[in-house]
mmCIF entry with sequence, helices, sheets and N, C-alpha, C, O atoms, coordinates in Angstrom:
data_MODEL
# 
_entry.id   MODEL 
# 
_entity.id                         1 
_entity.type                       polymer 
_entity.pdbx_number_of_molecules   1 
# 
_entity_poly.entity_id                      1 
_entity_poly.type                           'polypeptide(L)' 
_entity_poly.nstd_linkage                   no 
_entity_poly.nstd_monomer                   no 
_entity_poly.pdbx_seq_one_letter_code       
;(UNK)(UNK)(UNK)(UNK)(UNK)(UNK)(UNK)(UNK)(UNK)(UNK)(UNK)(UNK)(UNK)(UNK)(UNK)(UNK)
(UNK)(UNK)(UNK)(UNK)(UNK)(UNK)(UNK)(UNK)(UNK)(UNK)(UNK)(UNK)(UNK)(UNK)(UNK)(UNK)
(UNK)(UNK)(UNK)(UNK)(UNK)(UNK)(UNK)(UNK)(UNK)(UNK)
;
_entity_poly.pdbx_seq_one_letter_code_can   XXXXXXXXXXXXXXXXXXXXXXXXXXXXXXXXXXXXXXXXXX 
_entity_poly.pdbx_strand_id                 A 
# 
loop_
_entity_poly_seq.entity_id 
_entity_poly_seq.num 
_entity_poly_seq.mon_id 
_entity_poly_seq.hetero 
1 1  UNK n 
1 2  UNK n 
1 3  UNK n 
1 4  UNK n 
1 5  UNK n 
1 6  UNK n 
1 7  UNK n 
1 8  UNK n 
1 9  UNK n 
1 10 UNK n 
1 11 UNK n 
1 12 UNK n 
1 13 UNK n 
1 14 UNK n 
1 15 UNK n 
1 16 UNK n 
1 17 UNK n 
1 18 UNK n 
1 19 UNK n 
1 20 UNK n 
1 21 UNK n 
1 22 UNK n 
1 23 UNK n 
1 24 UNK n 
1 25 UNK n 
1 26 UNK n 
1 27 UNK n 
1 28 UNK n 
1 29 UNK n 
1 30 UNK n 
1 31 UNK n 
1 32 UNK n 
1 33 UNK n 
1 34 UNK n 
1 35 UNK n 
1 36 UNK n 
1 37 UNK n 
1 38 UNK n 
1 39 UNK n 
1 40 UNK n 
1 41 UNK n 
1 42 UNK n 
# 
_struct_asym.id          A 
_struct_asym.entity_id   1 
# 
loop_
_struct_conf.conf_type_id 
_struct_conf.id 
_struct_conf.pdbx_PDB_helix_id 
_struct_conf.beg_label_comp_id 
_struct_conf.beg_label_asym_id 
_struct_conf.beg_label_seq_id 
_struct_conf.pdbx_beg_PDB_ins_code 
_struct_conf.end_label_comp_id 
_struct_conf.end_label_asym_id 
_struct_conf.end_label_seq_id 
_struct_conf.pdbx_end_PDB_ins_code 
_struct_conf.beg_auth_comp_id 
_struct_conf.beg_auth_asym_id 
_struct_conf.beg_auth_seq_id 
_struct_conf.end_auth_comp_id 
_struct_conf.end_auth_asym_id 
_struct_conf.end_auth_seq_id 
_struct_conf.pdbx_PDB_helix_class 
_struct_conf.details 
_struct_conf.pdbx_PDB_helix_length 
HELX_P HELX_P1 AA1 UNK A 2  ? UNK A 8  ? UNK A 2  UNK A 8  1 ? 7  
HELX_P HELX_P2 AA2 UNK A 10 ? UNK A 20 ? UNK A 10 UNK A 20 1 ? 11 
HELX_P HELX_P3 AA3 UNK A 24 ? UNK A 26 ? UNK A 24 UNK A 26 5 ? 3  
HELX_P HELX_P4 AA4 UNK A 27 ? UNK A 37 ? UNK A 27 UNK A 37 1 ? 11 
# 
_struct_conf_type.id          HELX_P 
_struct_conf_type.criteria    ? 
_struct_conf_type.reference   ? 
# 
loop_
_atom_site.group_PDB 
_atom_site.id 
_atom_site.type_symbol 
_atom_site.label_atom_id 
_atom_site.label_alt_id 
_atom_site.label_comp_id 
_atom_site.label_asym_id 
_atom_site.label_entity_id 
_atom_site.label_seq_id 
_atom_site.pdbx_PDB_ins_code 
_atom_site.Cartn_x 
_atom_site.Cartn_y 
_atom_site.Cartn_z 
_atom_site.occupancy 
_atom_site.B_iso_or_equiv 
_atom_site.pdbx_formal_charge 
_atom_site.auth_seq_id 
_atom_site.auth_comp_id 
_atom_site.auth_asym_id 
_atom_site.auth_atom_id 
_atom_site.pdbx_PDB_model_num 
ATOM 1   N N  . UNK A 1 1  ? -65.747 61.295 -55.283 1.00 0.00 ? 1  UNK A N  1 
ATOM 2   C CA . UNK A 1 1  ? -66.839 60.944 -54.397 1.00 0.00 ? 1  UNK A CA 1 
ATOM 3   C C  . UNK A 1 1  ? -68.108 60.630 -55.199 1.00 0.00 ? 1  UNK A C  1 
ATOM 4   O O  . UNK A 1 1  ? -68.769 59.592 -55.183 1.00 0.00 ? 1  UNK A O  1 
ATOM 5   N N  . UNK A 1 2  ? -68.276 61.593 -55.802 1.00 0.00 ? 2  UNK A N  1 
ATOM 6   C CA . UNK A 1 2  ? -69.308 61.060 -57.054 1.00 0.00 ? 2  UNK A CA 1 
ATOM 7   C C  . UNK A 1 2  ? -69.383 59.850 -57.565 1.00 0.00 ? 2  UNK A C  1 
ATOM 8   O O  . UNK A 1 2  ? -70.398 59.185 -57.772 1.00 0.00 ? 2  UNK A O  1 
ATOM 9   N N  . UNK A 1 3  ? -68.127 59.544 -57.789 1.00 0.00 ? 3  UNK A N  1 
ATOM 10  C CA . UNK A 1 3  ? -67.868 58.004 -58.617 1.00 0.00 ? 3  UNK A CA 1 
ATOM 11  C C  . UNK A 1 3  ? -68.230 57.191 -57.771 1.00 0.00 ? 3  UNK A C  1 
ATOM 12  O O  . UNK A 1 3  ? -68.937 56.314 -58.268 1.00 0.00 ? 3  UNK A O  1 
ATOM 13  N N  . UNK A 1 4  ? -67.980 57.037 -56.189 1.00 0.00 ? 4  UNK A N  1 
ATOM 14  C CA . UNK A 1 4  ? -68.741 55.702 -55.384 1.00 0.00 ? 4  UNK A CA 1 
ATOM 15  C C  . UNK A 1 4  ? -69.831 56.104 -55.682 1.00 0.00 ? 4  UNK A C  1 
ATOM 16  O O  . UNK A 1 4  ? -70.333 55.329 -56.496 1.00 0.00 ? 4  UNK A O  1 
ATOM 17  N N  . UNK A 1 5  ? -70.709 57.229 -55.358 1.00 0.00 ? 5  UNK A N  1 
ATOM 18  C CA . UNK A 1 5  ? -72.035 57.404 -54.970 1.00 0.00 ? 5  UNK A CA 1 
ATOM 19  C C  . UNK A 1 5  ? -72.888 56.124 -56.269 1.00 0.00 ? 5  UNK A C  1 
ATOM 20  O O  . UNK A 1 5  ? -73.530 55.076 -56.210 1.00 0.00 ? 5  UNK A O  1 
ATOM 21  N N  . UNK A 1 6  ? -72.436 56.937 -57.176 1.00 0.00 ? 6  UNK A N  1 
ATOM 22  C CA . UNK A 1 6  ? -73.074 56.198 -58.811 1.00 0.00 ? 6  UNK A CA 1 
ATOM 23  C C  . UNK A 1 6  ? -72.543 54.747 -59.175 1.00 0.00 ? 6  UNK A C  1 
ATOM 24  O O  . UNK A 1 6  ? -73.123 54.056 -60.013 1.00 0.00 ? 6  UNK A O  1 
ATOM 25  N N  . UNK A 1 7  ? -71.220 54.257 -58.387 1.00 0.00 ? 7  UNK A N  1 
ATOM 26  C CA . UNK A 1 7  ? -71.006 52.863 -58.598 1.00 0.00 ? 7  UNK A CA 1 
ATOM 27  C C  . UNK A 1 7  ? -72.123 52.203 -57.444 1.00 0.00 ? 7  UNK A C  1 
ATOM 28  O O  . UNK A 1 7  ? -72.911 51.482 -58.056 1.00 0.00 ? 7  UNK A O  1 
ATOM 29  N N  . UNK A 1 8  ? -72.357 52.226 -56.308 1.00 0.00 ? 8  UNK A N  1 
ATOM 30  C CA . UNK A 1 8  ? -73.034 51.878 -55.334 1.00 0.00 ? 8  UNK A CA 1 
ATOM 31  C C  . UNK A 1 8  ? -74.152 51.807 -55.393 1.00 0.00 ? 8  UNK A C  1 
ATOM 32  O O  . UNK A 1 8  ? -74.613 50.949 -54.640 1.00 0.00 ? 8  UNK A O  1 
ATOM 33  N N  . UNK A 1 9  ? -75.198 52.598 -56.252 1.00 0.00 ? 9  UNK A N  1 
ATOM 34  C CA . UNK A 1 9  ? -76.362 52.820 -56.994 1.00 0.00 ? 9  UNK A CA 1 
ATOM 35  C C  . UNK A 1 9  ? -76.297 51.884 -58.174 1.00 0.00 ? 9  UNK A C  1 
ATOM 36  O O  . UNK A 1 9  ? -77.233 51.132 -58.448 1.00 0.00 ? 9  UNK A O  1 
ATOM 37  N N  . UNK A 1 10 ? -75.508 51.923 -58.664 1.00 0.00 ? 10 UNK A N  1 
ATOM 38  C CA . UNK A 1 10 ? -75.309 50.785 -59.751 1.00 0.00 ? 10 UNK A CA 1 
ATOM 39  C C  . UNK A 1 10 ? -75.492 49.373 -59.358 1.00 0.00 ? 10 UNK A C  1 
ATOM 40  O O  . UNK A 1 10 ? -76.473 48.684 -59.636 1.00 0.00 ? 10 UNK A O  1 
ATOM 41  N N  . UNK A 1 11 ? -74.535 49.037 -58.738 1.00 0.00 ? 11 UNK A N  1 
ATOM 42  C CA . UNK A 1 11 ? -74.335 47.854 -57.988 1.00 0.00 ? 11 UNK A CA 1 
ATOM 43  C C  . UNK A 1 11 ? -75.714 47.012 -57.230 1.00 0.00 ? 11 UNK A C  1 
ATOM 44  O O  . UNK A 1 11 ? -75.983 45.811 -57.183 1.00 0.00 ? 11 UNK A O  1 
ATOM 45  N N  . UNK A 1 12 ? -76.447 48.261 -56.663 1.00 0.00 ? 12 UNK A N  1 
ATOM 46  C CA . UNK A 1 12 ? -77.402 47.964 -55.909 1.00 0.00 ? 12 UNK A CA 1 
ATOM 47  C C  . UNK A 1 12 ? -78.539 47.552 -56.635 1.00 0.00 ? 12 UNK A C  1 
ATOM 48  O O  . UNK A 1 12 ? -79.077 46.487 -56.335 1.00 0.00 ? 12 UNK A O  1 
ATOM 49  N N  . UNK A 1 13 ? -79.038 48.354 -57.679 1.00 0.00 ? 13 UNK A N  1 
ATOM 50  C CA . UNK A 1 13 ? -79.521 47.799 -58.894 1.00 0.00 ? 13 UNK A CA 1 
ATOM 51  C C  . UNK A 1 13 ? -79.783 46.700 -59.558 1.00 0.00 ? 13 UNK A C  1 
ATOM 52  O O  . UNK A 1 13 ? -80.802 46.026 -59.707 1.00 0.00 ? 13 UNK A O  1 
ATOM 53  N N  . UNK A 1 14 ? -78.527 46.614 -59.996 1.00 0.00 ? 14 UNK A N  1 
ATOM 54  C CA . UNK A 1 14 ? -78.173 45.072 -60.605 1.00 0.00 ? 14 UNK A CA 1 
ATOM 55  C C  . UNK A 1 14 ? -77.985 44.335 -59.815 1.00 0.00 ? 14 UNK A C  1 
ATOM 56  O O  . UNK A 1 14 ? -77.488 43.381 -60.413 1.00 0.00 ? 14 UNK A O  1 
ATOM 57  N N  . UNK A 1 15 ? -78.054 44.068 -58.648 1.00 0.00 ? 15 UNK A N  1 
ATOM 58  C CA . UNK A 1 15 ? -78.215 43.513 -57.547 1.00 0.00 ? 15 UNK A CA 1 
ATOM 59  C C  . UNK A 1 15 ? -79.317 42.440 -57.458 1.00 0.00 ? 15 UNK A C  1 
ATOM 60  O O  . UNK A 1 15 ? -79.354 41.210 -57.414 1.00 0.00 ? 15 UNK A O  1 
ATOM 61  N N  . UNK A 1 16 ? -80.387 43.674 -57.449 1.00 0.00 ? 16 UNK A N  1 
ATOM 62  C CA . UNK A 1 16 ? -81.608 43.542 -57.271 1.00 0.00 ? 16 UNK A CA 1 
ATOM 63  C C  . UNK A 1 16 ? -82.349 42.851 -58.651 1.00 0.00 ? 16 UNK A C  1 
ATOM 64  O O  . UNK A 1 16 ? -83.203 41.969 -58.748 1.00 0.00 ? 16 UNK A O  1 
ATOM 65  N N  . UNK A 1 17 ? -81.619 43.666 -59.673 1.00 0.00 ? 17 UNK A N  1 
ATOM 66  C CA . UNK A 1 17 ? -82.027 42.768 -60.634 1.00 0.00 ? 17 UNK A CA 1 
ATOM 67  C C  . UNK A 1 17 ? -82.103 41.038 -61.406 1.00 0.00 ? 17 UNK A C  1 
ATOM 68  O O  . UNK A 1 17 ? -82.880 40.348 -62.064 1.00 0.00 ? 17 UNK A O  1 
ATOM 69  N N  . UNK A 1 18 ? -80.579 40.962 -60.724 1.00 0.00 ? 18 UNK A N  1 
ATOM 70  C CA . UNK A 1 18 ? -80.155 39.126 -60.641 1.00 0.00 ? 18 UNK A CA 1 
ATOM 71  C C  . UNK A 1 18 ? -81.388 38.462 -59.614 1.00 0.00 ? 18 UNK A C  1 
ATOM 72  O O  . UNK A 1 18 ? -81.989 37.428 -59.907 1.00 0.00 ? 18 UNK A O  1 
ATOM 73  N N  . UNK A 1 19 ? -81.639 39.251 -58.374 1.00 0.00 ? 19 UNK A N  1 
ATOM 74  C CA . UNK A 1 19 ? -82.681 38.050 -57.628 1.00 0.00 ? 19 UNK A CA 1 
ATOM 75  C C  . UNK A 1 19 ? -83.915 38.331 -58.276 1.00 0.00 ? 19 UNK A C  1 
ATOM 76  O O  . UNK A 1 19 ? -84.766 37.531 -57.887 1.00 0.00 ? 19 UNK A O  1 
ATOM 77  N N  . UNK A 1 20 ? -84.321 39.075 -59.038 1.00 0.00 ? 20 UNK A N  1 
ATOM 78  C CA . UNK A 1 20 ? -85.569 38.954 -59.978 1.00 0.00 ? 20 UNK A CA 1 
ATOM 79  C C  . UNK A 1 20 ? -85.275 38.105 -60.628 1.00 0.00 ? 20 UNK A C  1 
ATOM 80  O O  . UNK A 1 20 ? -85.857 37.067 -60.314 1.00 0.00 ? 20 UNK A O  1 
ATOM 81  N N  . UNK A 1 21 ? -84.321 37.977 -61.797 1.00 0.00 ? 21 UNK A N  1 
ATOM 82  C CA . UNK A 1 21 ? -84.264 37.004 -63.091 1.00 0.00 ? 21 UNK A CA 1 
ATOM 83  C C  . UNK A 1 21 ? -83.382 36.369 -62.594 1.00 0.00 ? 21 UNK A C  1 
ATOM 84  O O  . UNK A 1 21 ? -82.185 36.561 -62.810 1.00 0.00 ? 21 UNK A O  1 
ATOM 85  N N  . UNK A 1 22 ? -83.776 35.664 -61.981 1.00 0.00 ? 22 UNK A N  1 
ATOM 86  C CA . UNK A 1 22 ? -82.879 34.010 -61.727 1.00 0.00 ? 22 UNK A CA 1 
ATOM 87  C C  . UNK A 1 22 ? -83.662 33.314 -60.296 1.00 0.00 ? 22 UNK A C  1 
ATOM 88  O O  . UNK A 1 22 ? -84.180 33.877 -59.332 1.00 0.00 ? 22 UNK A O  1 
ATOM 89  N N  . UNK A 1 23 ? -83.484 31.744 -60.648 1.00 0.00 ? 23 UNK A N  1 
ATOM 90  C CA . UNK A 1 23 ? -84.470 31.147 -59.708 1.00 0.00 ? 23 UNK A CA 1 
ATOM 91  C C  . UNK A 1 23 ? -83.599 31.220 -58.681 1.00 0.00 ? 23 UNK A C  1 
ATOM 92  O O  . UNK A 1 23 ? -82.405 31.515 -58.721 1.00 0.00 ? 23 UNK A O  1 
ATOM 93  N N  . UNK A 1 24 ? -84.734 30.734 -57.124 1.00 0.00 ? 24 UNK A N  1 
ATOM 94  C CA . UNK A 1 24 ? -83.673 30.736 -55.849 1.00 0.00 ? 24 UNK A CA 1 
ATOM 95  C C  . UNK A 1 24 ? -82.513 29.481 -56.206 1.00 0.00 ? 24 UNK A C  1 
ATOM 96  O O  . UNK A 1 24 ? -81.465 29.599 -55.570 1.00 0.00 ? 24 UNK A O  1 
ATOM 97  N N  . UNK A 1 25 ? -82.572 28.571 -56.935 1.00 0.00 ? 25 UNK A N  1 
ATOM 98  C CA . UNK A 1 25 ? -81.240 27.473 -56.958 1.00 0.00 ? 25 UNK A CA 1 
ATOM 99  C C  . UNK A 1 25 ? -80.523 27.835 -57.694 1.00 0.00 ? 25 UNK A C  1 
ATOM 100 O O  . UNK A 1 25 ? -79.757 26.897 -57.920 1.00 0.00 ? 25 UNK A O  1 
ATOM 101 N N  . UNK A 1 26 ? -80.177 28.927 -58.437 1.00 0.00 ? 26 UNK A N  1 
ATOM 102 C CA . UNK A 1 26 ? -78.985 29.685 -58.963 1.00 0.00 ? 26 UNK A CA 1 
ATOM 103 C C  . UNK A 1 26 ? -78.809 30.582 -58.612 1.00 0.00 ? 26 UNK A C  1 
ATOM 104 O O  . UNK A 1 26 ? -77.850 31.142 -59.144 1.00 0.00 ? 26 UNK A O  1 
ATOM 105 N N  . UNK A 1 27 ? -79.363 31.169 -57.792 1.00 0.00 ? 27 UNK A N  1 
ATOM 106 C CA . UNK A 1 27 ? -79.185 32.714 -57.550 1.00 0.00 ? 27 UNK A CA 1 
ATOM 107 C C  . UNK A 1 27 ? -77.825 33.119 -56.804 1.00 0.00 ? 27 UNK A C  1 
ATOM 108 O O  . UNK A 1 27 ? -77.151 34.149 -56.800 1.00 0.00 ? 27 UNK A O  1 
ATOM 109 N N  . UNK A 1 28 ? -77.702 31.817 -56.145 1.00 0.00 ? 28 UNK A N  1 
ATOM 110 C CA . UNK A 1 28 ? -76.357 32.329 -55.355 1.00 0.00 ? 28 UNK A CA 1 
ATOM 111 C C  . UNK A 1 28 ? -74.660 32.059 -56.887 1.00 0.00 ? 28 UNK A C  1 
ATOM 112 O O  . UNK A 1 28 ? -73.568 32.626 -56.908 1.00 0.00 ? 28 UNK A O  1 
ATOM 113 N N  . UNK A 1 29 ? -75.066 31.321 -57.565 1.00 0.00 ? 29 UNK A N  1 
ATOM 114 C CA . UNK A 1 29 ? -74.406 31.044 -58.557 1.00 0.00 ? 29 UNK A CA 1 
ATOM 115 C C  . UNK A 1 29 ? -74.460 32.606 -59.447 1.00 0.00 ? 29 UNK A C  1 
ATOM 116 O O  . UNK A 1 29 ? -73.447 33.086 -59.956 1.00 0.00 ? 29 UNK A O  1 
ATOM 117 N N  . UNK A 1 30 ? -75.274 32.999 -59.489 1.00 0.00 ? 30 UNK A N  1 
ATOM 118 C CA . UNK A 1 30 ? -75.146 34.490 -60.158 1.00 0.00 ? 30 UNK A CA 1 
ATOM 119 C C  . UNK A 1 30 ? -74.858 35.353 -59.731 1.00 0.00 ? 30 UNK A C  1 
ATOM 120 O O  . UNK A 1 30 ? -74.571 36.312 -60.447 1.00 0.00 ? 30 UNK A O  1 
ATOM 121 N N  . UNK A 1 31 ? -74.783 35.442 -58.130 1.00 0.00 ? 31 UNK A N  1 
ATOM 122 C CA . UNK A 1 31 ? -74.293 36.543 -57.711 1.00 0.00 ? 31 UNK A CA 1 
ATOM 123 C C  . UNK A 1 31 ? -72.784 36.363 -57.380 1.00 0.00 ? 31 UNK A C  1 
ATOM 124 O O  . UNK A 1 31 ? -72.024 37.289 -57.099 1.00 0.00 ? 31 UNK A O  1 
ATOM 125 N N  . UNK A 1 32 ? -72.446 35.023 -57.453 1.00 0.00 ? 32 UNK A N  1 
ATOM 126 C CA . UNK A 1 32 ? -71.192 35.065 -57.768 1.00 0.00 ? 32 UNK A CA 1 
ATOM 127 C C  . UNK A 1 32 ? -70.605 35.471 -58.916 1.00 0.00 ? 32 UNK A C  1 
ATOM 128 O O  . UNK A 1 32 ? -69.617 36.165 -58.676 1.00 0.00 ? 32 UNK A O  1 
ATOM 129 N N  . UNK A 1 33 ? -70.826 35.309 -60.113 1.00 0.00 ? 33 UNK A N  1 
ATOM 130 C CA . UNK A 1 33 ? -70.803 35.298 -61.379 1.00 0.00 ? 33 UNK A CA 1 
ATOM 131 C C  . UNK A 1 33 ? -70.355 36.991 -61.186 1.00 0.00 ? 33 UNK A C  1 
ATOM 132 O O  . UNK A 1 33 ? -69.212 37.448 -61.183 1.00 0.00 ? 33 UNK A O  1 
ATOM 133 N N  . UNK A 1 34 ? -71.681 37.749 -61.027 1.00 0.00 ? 34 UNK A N  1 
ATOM 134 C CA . UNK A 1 34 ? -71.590 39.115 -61.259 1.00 0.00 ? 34 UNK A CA 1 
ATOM 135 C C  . UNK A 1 34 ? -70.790 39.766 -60.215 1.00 0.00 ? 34 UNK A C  1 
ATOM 136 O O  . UNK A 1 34 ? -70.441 40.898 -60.550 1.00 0.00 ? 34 UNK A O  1 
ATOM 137 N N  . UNK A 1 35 ? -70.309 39.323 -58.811 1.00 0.00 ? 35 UNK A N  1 
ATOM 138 C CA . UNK A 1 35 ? -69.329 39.862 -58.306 1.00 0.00 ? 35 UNK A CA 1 
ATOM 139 C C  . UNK A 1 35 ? -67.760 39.296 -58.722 1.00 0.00 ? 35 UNK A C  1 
ATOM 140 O O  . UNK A 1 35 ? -66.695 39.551 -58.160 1.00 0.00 ? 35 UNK A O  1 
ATOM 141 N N  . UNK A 1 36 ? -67.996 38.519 -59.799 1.00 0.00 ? 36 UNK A N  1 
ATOM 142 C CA . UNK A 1 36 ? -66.791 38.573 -60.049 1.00 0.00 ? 36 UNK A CA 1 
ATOM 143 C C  . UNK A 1 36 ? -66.513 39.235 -61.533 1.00 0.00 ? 36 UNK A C  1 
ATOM 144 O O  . UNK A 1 36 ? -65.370 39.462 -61.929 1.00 0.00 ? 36 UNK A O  1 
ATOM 145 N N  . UNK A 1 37 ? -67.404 39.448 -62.116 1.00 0.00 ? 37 UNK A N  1 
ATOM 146 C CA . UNK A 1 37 ? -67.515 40.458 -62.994 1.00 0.00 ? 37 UNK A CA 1 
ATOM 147 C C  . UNK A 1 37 ? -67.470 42.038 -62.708 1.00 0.00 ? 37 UNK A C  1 
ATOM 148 O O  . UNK A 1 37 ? -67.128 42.870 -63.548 1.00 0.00 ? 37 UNK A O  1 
ATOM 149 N N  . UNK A 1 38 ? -67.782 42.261 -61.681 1.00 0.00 ? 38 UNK A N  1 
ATOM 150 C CA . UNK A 1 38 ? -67.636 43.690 -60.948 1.00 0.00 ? 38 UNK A CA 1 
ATOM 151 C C  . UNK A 1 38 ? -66.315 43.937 -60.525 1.00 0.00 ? 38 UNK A C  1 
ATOM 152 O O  . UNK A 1 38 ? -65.836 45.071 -60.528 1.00 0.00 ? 38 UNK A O  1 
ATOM 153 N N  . UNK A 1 39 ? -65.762 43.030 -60.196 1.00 0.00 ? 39 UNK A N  1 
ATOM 154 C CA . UNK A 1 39 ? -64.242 43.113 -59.445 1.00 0.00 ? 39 UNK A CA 1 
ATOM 155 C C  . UNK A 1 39 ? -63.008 43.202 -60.410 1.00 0.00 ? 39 UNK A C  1 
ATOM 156 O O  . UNK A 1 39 ? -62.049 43.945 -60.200 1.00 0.00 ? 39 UNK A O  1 
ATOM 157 N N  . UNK A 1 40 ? -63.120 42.471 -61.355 1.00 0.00 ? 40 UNK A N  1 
ATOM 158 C CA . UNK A 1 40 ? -62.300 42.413 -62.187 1.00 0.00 ? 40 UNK A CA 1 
ATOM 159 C C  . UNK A 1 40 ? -62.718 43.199 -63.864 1.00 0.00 ? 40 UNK A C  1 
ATOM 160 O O  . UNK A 1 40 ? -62.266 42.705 -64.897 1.00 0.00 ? 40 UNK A O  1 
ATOM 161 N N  . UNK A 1 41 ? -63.411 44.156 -63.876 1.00 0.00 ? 41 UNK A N  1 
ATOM 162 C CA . UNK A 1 41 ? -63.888 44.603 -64.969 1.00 0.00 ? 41 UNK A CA 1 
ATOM 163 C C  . UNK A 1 41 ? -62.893 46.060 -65.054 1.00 0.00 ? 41 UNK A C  1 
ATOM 164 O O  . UNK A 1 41 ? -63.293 46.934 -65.824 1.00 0.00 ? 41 UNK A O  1 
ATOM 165 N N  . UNK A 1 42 ? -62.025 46.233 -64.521 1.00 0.00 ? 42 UNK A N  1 
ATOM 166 C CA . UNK A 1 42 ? -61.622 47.145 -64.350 1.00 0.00 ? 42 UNK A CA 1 
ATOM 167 C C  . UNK A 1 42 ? -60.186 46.715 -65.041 1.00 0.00 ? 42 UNK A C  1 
ATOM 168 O O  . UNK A 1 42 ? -59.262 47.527 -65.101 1.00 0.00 ? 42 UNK A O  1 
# 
């Protein structure tokens, strides 16, 4: 249970951090990027 709590906090994060550093005409391009880096990093 721990482990979602701290992946979900994570996630949310770096989340937040891609729509800071990246303009709105890539942004959706990066959050693809990094959910597919999240999914398959395992």
């Amino acid at each position: 249970m721990l482990w979602g709590i701290i992946m979900s906090i994570h996630e949310t994060i770096l989340t937040a951090a891609i729509a800071d550093i990246t303009t709105k005409d890539i942004r959706g391009r990066a959050y693809g990027i990094f959910t597919l880096y999240m999914e398959y990093q395992c």
